[in-house]
N, C-alpha and C positions, 0 to 999 in steps of 0.2 A: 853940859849937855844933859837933857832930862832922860828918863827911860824912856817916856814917849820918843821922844824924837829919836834917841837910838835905836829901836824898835823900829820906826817909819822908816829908817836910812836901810837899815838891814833886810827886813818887808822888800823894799822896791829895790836890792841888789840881788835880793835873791831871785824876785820873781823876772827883773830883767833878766839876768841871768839863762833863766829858766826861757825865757821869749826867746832869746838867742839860741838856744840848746834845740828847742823845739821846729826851730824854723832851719834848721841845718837841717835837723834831722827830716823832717818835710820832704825839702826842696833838695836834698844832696844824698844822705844816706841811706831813706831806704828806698829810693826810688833805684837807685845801683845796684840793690840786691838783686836785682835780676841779670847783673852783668858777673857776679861773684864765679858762675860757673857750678852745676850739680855736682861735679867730683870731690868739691872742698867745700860745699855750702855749706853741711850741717856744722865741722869746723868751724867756719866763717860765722856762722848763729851763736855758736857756744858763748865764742869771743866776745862776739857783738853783745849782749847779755851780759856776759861778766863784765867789760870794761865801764858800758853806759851807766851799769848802776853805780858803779865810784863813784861815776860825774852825778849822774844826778839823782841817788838817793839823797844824801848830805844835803844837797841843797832843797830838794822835795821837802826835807825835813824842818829845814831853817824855814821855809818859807811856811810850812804850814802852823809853825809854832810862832812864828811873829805873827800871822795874820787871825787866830785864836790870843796873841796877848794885846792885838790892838783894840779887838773887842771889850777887855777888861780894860784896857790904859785909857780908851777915848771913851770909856762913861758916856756924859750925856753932849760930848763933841758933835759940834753939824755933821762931821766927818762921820759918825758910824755907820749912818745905812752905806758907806761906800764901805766901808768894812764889810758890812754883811753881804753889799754883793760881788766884792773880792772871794769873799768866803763862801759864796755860793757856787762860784767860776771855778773856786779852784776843789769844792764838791764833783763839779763835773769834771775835772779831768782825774782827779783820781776813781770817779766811777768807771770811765772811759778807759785806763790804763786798765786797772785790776779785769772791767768784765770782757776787755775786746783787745787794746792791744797786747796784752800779757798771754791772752789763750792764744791769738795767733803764733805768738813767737812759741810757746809749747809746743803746739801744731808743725812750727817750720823748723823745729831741734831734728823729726824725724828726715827732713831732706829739703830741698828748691820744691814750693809748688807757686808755679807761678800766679795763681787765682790767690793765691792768702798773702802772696807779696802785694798783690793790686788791691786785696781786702786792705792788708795794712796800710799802706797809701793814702786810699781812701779814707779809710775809718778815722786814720789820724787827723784829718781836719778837724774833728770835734775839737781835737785838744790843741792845734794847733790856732785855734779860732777862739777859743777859750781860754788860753795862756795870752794869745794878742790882749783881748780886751782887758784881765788881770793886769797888764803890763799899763795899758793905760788909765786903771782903777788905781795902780798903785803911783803913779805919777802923780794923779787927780788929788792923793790922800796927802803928798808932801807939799801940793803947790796953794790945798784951800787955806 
């Protein structure tokens, strides 16, 4: 196996991964946060915070470091511009993490507000729509 291709296999487990992760959290966890209860929400934030970054720093990180070495591995590969707009995708969800969903969760350490739980909801589509198509850029990059 070349480092290319261990690179592309690692690339699209990470970033599926990460589709999988984002679409739970979507469609299942934080759409619930408004069933968590104000008595124990900020609790319930704490947690929520510490445990997801386990899950998905590590892998934010694999992902972002294979799809920056597949740049350097695929040289003048057909496959780069799908590299670069891998890597443009996954620009916007880490703009989107850092500048909107990360403040709101600061914001909701202080308690349940239900408008910042329906912000994040919302908001998260960018990234949840932005990690889809990642998911199928990185598919794209092991099948050309």
């Amino acid at each position: 196996m070349t480092l290319l291709h261990a690179t592309l296999l690692v690339h699209g487990a990470s970033t599926l991964a990460m589709v999988g992760v984002i679409w739970f959290v979507q469609v299942v966890h934080y759409p619930m946060f408004a069933l968590v209860g104000e008595e124990v929400f900020r609790r319930y934030e704490g947690v929520h915070q510490r445990r997801t970054t386990l899950v998905v720093a590590p892998l934010m990180l694999v992902e972002l470091g294979s799809a920056i070495g597949l740049l350097v591995l695929l040289g003048h590969d057909v496959r780069l511009w799908l590299s670069w707009l891998g890597l443009g995708l996954l620009g916007v969800v880490w703009l989107s993490t850092a500048l909107v969903q990360v403040p709101l969760h600061r914001r909701l350490e202080a308690g349940f507000n239900g408008t910042l739980v329906r912000r994040l909801v919302v908001t998260n589509w960018v990234r949840t729509i932005a990690w889809s198509a990642r998911g199928v850029v990185a598919l794209a990059l092991l099948e050309v």
